[in-house]
N, C-alpha and C positions, 0 to 999 in steps of 0.2 A: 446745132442739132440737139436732139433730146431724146432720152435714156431711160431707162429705170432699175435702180441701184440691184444687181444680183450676189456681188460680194464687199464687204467691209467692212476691213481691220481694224478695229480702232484704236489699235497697240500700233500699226507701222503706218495708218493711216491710207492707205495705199485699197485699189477697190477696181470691181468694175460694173460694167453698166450694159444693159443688154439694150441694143436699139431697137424700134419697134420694129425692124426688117428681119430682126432674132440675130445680128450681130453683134459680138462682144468685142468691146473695146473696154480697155484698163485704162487708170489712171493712177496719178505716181501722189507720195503722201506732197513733193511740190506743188501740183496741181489744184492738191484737194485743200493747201492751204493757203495756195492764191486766191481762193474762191472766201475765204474768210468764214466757212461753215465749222462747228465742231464738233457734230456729231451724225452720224449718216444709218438709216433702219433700211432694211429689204425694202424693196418695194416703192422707196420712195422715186419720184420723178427728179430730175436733173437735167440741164442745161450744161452741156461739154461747148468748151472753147477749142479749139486746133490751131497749131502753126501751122506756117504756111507748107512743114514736110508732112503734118499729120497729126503729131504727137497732141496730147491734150493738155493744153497747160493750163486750165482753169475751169471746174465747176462749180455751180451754182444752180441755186432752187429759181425753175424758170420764173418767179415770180421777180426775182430779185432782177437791178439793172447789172 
């Protein structure tokens, strides 16, 4: 699924993403550093991963695999 960034920390690394349906879902600073990214602006798009309960364990810029 894909997002676009409305808040982030980038003291605790921790954010969240509003879906194009205007759902906000968070993501935790583990998430945002499985994703290998280091720095995250409003606005930008992102690519959330979910376990299989929901939680998002990894983002990433939809470009990237």
């Amino acid at each position: 699924m894909q997002g676009t960034v409305s808040e982030f920390d980038p003291q605790t690394r921790a954010g969240a993403v509003l879906l194009d349906d205007g759902t906000e879902v968070r993501f935790s600073p583990a998430a945002f550093a499985a994703g290998g990214l280091r720095l995250l602006r409003l606005g930008q798009r992102l690519r959330l991963e979910r376990d299989e309960v929901g939680e998002v364990v990894r983002v990433t810029l939809p470009t990237l695999p």
